[in-house]
C-alpha positions as CSV (number, residue, x, y, z in Angstrom):
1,X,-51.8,5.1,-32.6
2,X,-52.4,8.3,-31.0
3,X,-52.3,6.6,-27.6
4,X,-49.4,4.4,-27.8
5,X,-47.6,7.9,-29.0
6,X,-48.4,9.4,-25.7
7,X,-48.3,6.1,-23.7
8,X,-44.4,6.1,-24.9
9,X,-44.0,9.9,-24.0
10,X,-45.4,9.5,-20.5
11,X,-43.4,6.5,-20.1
12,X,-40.5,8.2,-20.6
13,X,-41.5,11.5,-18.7
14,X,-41.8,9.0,-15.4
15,X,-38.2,7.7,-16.2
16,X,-37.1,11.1,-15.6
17,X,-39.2,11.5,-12.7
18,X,-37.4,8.6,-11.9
19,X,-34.3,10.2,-12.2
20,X,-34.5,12.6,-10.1
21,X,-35.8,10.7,-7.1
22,X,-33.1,8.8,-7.5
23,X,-31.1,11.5,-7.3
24,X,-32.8,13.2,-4.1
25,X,-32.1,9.5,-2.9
26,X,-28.4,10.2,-3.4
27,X,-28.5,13.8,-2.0
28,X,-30.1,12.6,1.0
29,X,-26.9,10.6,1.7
30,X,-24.2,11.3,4.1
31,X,-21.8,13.6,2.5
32,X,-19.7,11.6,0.2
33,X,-17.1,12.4,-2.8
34,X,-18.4,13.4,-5.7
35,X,-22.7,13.1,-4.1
36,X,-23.7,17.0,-4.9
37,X,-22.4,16.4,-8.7
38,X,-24.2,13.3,-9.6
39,X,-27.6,14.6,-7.9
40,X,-27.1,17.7,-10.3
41,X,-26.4,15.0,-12.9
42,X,-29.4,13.4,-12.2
43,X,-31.7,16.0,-11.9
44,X,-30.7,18.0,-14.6
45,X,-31.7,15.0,-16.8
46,X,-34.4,14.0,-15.1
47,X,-36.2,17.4,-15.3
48,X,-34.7,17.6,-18.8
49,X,-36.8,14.0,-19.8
50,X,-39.9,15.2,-17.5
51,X,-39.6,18.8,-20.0
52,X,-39.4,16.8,-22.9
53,X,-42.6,14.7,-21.9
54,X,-44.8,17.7,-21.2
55,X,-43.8,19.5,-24.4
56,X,-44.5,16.2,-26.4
57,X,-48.2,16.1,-24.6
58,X,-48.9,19.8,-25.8
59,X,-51.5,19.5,-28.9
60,X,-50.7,22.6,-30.7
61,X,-49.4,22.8,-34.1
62,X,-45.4,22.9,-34.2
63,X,-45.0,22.6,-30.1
64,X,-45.7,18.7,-29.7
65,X,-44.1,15.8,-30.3
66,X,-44.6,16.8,-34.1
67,X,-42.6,19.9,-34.4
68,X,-39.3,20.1,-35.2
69,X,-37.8,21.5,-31.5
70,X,-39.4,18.8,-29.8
71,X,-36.3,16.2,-30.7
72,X,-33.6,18.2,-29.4
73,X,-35.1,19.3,-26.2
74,X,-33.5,15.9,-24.2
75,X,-30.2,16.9,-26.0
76,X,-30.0,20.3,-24.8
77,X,-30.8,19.2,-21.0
78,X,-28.0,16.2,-21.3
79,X,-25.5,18.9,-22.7
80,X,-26.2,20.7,-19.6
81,X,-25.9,17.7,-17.4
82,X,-22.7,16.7,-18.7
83,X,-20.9,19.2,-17.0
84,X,-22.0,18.2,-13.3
85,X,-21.4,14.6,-14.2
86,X,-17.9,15.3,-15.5
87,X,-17.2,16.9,-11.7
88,X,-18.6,13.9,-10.5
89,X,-16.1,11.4,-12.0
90,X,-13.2,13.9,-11.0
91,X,-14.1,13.9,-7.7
92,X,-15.6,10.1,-7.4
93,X,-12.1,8.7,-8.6
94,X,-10.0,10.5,-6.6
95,X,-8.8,12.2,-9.1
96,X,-9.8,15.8,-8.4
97,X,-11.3,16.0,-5.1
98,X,-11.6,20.1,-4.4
99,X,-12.4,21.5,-7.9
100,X,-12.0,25.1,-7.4
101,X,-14.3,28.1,-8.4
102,X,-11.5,28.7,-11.0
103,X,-11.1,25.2,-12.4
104,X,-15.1,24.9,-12.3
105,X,-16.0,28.4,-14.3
106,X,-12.8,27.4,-17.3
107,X,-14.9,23.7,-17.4
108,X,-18.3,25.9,-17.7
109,X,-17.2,28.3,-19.8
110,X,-18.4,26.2,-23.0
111,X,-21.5,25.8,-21.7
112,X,-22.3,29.7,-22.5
113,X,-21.7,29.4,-25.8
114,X,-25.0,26.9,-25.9
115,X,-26.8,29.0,-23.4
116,X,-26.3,31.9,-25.9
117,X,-27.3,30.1,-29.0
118,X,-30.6,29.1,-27.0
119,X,-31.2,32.1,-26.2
120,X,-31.0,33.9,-29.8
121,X,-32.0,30.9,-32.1
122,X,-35.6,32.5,-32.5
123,X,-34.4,35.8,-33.3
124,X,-31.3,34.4,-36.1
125,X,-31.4,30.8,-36.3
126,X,-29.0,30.7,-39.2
127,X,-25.8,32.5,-37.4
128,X,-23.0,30.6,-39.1
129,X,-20.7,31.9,-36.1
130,X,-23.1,30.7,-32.7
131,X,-23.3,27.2,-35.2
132,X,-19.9,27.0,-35.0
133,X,-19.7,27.5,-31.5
134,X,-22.5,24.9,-31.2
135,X,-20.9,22.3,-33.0
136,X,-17.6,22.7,-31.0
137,X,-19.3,22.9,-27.7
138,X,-21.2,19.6,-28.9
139,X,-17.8,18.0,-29.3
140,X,-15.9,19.5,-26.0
141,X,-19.0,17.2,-24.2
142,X,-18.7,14.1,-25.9
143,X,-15.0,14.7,-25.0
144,X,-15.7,15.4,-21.5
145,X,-17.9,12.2,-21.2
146,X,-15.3,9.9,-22.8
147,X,-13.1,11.5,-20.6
148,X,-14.7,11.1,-17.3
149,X,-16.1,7.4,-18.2
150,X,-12.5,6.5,-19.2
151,X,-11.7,8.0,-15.4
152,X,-14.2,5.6,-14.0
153,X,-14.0,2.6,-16.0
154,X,-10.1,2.8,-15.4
155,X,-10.3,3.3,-11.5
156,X,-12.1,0.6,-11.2
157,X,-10.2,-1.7,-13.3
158,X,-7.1,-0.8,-11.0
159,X,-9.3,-0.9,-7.4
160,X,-9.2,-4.4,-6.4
161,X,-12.2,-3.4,-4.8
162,X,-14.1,-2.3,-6.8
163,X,-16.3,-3.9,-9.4
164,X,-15.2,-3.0,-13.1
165,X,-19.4,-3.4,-13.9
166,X,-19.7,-0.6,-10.9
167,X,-17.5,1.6,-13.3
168,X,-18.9,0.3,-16.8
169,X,-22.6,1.2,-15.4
170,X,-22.5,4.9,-14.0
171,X,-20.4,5.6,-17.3
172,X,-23.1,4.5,-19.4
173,X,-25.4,6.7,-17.8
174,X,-24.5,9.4,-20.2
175,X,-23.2,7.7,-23.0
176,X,-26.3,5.4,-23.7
177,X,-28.6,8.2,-23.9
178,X,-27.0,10.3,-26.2
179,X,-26.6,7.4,-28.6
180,X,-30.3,6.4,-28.8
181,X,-31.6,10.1,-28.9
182,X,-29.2,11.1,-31.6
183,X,-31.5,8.4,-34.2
184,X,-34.2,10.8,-33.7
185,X,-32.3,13.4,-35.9
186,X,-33.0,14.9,-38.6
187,X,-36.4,14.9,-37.3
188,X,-38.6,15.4,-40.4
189,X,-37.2,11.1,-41.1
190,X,-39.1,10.0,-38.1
191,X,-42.7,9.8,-37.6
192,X,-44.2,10.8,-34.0
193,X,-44.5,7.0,-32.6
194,X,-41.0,6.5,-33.9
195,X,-39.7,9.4,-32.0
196,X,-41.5,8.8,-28.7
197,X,-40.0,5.3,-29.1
198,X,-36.9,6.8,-29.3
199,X,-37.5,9.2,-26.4
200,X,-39.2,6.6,-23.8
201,X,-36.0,4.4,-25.0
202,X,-33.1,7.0,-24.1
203,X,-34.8,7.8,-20.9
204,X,-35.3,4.5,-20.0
205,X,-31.4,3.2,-20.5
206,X,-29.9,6.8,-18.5
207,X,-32.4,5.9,-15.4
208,X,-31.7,1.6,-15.7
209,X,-28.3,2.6,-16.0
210,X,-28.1,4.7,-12.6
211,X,-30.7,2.6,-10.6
212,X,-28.1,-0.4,-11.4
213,X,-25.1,1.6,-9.9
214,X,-26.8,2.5,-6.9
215,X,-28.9,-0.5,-6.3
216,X,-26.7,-3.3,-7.6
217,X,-23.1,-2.0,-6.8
218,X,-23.6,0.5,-4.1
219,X,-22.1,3.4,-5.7
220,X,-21.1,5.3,-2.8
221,X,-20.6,3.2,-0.4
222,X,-17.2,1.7,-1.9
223,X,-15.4,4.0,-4.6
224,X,-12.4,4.1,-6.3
225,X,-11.2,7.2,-5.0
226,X,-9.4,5.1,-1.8
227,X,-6.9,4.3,-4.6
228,X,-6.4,7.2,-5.6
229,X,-5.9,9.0,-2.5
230,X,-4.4,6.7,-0.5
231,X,-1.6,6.3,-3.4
232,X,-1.4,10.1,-3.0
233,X,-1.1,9.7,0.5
234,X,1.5,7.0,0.8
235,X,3.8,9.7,-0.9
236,X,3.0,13.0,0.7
237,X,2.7,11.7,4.5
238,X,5.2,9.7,4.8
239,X,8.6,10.8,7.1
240,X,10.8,9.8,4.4
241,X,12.2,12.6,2.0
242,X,11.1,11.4,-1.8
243,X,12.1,13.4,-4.8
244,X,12.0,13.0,-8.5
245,X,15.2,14.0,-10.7
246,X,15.8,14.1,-14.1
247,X,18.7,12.5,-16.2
248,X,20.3,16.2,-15.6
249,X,19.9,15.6,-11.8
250,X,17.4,18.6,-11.6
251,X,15.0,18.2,-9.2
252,X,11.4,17.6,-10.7
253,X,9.2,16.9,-7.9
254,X,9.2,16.4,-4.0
255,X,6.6,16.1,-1.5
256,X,5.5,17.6,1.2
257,X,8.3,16.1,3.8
258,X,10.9,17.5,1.8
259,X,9.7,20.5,1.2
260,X,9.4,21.3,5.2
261,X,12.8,19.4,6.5
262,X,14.8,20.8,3.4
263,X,12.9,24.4,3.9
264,X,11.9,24.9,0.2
265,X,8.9,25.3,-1.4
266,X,7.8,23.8,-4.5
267,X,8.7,26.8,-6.7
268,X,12.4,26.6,-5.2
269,X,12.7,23.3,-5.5
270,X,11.8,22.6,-9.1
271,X,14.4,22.6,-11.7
272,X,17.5,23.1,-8.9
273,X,20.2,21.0,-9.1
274,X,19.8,18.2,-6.7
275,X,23.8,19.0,-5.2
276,X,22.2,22.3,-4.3
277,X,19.1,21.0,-2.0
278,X,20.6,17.6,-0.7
279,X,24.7,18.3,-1.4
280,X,24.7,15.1,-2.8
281,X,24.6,13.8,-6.4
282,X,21.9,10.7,-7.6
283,X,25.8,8.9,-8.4
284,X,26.8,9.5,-4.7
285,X,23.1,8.7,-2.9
286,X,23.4,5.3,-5.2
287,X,27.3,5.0,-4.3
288,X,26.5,5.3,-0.3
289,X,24.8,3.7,3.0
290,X,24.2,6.9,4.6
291,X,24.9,10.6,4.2
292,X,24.7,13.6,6.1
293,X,22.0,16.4,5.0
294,X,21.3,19.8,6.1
295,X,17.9,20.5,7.5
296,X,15.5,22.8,9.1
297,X,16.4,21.0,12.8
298,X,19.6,20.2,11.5
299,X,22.7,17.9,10.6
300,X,20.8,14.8,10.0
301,X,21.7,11.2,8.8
302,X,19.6,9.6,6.3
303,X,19.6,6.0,4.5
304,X,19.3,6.5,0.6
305,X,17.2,4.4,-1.9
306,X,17.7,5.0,-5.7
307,X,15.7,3.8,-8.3
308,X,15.3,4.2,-12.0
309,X,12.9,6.0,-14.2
310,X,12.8,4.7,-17.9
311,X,10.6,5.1,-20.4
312,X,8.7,1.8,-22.4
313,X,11.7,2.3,-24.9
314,X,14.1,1.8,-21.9
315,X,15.3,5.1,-22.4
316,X,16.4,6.4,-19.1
317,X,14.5,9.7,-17.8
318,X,15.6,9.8,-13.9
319,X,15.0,8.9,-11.1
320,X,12.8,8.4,-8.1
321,X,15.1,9.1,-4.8
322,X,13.5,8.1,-1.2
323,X,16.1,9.3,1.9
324,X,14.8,7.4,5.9
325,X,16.6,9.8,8.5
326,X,18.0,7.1,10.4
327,X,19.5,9.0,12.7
328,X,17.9,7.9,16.3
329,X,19.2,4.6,14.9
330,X,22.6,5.8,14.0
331,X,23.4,6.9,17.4
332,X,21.8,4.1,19.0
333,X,23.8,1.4,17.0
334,X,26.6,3.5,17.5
335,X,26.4,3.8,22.2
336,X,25.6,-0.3,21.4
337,X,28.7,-1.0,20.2
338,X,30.8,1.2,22.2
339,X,28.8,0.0,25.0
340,X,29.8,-3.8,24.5
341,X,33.2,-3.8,23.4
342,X,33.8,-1.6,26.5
343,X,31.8,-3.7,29.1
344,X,33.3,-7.1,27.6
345,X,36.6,-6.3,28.0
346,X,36.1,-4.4,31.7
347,X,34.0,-7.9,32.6
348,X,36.5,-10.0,31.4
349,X,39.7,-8.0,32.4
350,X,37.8,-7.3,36.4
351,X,36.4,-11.1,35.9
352,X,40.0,-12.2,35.7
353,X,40.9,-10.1,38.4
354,X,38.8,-11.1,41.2
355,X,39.2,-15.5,40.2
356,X,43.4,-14.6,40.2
357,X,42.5,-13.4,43.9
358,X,39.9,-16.1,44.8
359,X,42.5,-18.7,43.9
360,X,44.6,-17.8,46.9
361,X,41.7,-17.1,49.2
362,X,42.0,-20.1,52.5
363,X,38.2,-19.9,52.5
364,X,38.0,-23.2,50.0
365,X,34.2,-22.7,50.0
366,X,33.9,-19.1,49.5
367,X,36.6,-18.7,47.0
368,X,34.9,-21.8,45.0
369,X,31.8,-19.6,45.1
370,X,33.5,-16.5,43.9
371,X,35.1,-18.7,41.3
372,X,31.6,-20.1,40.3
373,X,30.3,-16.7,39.8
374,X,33.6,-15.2,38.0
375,X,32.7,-18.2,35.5
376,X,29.3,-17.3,34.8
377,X,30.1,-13.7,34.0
378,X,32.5,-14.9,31.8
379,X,30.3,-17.0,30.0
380,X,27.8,-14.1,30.3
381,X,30.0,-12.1,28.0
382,X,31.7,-15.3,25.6
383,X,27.8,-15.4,24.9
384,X,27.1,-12.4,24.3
385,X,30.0,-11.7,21.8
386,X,28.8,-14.7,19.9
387,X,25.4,-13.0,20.0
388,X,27.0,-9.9,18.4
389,X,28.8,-11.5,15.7
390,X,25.9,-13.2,14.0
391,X,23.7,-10.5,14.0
392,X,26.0,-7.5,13.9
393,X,28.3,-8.9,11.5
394,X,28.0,-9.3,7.7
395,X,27.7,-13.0,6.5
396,X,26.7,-13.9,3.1
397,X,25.2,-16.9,3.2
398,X,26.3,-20.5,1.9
399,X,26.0,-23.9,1.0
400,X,26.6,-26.0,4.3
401,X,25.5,-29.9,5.4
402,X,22.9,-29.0,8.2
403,X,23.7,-32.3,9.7
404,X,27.0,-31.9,10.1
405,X,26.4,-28.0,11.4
406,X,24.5,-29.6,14.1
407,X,26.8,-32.5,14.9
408,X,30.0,-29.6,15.7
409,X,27.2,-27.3,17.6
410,X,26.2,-30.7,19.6
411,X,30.2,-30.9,20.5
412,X,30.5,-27.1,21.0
413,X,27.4,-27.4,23.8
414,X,29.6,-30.0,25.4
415,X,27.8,-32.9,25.0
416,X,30.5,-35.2,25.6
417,X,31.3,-34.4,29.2
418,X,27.4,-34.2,30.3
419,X,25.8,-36.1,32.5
420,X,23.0,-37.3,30.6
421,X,23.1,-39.1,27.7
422,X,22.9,-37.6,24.1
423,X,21.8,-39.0,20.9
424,X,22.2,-37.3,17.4
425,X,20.0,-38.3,14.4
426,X,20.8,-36.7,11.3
427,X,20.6,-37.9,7.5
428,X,23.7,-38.4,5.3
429,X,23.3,-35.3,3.0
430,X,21.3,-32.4,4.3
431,X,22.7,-29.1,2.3
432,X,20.8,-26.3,2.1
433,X,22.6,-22.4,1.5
434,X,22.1,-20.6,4.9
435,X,24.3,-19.0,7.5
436,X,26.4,-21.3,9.3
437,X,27.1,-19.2,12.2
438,X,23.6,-18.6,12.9
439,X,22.7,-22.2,12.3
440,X,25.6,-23.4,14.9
441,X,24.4,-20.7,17.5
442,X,20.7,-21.6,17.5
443,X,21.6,-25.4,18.0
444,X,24.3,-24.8,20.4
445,X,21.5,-22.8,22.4
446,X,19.1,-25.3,22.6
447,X,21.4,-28.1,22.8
448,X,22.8,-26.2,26.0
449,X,19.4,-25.5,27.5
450,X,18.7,-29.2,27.3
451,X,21.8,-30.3,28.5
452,X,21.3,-28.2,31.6
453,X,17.7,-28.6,32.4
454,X,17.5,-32.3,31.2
455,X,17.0,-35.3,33.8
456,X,18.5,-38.6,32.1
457,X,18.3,-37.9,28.2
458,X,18.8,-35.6,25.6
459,X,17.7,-36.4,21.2
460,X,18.5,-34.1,18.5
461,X,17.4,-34.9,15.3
462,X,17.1,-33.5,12.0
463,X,14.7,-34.2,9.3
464,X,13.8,-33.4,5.9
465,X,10.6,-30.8,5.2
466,X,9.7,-29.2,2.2
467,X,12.4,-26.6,0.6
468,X,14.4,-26.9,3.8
469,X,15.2,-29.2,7.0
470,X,13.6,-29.2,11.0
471,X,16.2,-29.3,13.2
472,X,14.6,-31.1,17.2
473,X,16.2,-30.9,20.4
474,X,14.2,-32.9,22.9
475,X,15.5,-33.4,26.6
476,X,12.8,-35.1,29.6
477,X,13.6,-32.1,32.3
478,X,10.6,-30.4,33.7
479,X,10.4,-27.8,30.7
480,X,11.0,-24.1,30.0
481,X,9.0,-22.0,32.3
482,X,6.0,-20.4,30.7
483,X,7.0,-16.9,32.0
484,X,10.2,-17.2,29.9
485,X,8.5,-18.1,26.9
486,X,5.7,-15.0,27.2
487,X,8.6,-12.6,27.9
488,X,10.4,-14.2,24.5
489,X,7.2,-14.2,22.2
490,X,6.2,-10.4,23.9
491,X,10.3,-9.4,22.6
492,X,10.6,-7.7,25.7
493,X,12.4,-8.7,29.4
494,X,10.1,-8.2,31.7
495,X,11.4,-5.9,34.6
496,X,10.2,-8.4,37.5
497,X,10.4,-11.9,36.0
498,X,14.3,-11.8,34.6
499,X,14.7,-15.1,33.0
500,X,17.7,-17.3,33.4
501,X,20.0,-16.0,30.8
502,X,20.6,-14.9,27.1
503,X,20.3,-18.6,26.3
504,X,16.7,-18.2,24.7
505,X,17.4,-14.7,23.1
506,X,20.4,-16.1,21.4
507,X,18.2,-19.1,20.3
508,X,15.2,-17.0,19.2
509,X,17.8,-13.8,17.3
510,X,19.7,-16.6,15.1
511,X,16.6,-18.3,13.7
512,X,15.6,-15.1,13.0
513,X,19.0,-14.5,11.2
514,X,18.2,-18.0,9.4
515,X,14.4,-16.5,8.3
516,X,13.6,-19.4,10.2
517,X,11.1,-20.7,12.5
518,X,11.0,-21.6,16.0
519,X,8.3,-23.4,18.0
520,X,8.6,-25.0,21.6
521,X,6.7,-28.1,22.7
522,X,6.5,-28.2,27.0
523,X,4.6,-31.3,27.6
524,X,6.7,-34.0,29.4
525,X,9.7,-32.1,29.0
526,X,10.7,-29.7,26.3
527,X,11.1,-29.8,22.5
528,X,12.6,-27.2,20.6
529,X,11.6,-27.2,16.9
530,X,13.7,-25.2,14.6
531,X,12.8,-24.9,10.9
532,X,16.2,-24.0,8.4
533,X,15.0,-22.8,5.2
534,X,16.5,-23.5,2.3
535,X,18.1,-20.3,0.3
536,X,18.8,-21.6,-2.8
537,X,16.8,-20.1,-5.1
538,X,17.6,-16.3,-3.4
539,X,20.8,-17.0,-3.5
540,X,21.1,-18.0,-7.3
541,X,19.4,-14.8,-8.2
């Protein structure tokens, strides 16, 4: 019996041997989050179990596994260790990464209390008042460990990346232990075999537990504290401004943006009225596109987003307010527009001008040429306006008959006077909601392209594809060049291949207005395959 007593206790001192190779395996690491923490962890239990073993070997009276401190000795060392393994899961999550001197000595400070009861239990082992202060130190671990393994066990849960077992198996590193060694209390109910039992048992579950999470789930090489930080992150490094008001409009929180363009710090900022930092109320940033905003570099134009903050009830608390400075695009939109209603109507006013003088020129060749060339620019700018006006201009879409959209943009191309002949498929009833005008200016495009490029024959058809139609314009001419179709895929005119026109922008800008897709098929010709969702179901909501 003897032997299988100290066969057990051995057994258990190499699980904490165990222990703390593994956790010289995990100092040797690269440094990671949370790495010098869980090697304390492990060490301080692992000597703690090693302790335990060599006390339980020692044959005197009252010192072995026999006397009555011999039980509590792996308690002591995981009360210890439960303060290293706390930091760990503060700093493993994500949720704590830099625990300060400060923030460290207030978590310790409990910790003194069983230090000090250690230390004087020989001399008055009956101290109602360091009991006490046992007992509630006893309690603020257990807290910290239910604490820290709910910290894990929830990170995981929420990191798709993370295995919820990875989370489940370094919290049960702690918790398992103190459950088995607490059976071996009060100790004069168990005999020796039955303690060491106990003992090897505790040990073994604490150093299974942590072999798993490093072995089977990689503890640190993927953790849950990417969540965590990057979430953080999304919110603090971002350009935009993003505060937090209450239902009083009082500012709660900002981050770090709007601290540094408003020129406020975080004491400033909390509980001011939000009219006082932005000059706007949470009614007006709802109520308006943009607004103007006094900053650090100046009067700036932002783009505000409102939304809610409610409680489960539905009881309304605030809300979360996120401001883009748009002004770059402000000013841009702004020399765009002045920039083409002022060139179209100088084109067309100078166009007019110079074909009212080539009419009366007695050069009939030159002043055909001039006349030529006065009709292009004109076309040049018709096109352009119609460019504008579907992507510019505010169109709700609607129900419409995509075959009979593509019949009138088959006319509009001028189909009937071409020299090649046309052919229009398209089913009885083809209604999908969309926008019209982009529809009729995407067809017209390719319709026009084919018409000009085509040798004998030109086919549009449209068919029927799931939650939607596929609108074809087919012609046999010798097919777009492939620099023109690089430059429109790229999004950018090159600056030494121009390409014929605004005839393939136009096409490519309105099926992106229709949330469409466009494909192009250059083999014996050219087919241009445009797909016209179907917006129903949007547009109902």
């Amino acid at each position: 019996m003897a032997s299988l007593v100290s066969a057990l206790v051995v057994l258990g001192g190499l699980g904490g041997c165990t222990l703390c190779w593994l956790g010289y395996r995990v100092h040797r690491l690269s440094p990671r989050l949370g790495r010098g923490a869980f090697t304390l962890f492990a060490g301080t239990l692992g000597v703690g179990c090693l302790a335990t073993a060599l006390v339980g070997l020692v044959p005197a009276a009252g010192v072995g596994i026999g006397g009555a401190i011999w039980p509590q000795l792996p308690v002591w060392f995981w009360l210890f260790a439960t303060y290293p393994w706390f930091l760990f899961t503060l700093q493993y999550t994500g949720t704590r990464i830099d625990v300060g001197g400060r923030t460290a000595g207030l978590l310790a400070l409990p910790y003194a209390f069983v230090a000090l009861q250690l230390a004087l239990s020989p001399v008055d082992s009956g101290n109602a008042v360091l009991s006490s202060l046992g007992s509630v130190t006893f309690i603020y671990t257990v807290a910290l460990v239910a604490g820290g393994s709910y910290l894990l066990c929830q990170s995981a849960s929420a990191a798709g990346h993370v295995s919820l077992g990875q989370g489940v198996s370094i919290a049960a590193a702690p918790v398992l232990p103190l459950v088995v060694w607490n059976t071996m209390t009060p100790p004069a109910e168990m005999a020796p075999g039955g303690r060491a039992a106990v003992f090897a048992a505790g040990t073994g579950v604490t150093t299974l537990a942590v072999a798993v999470a490093l072995a089977r789930y990689d503890l640190f090489g993927t953790t849950p504290a990417i969540g965590t930080l990057g979430k953080r992150g999304l919110v603090e490094e971002t350009d935009d401004l993003m505060l937090v008001v209450d239902d009083r409009d009082r500012v709660v929180e900002r981050n770090g943006t709007a601290a540094d363009v408003l020129g406020t710090d975080r004491s400033e900022a909390a509980g001011s009225p939000l009219t006082e930092l932005l000059g706007h109320s949470t009614e007006t940033l709802r109520r308006t596109e943009t607004v103007s905003v006094e900053t650090t570099a100046g009067t700036r134009q932002y783009d505000p987003q409102v939304s809610a903050v409610s409680d489960p009830h539905g009881n309304g608390l605030g809300a979360r307010l996120s401001l883009r400075d748009v002004t770059d695009r402000e000013l841009r939109e702004q020399r765009l527009a002045v920039l083409n209603r002022v060139l179209r109507h100088n084109l067309r006013n100078e166009a007019d001008v110079v074909k009212a003088n080539a009419e009366v020129l007695d050069d009939e060749p030159r002043a055909d040429a001039i006349i030529d060339a006065v009709d292009s620019i004109a076309a040049l700018g018709r096109r352009t306006r119609r460019i504008d006006r579907f992507i510019s201009e505010s169109h709700d879409d609607a129900r419409l008959d995509v075959g009979r959209a593509v019949e009138r943009a088959v006319d509009d191309a001028g189909a009937a006077d071409a020299a090649v002949s046309v052919s229009v498929d398209t089913p009885s009833s083809a209604t999908v909601v969309s926008n019209e005008r982009a529809l009729t200016s995407a067809v017209e495009s390719a319709v026009d392209n084919a018409l000009t490029h085509a040798d004998d024959a030109v086919a549009v058809t449209v068919t029927e594809r799931p939650a939607g139609y596929t609108v074809r314009v087919t012609d046999d001419g010798p097919g777009i060049p492939d620099g023109e179709l690089d430059a429109l895929a790229a999004g950018t005119e090159p600056s030494l291949e121009h390409g014929t026109g605004l005839g393939l922008w136009q096409l490519k800008w309105a099926v992106m207005t229709l949330n469409g897709e466009l494909s192009f098929e250059t083999d014996g010709g050219t087919t241009v395959e445009i797909t016209v969702p179907d917006g129903s179901e949007s547009h109902d909501r």
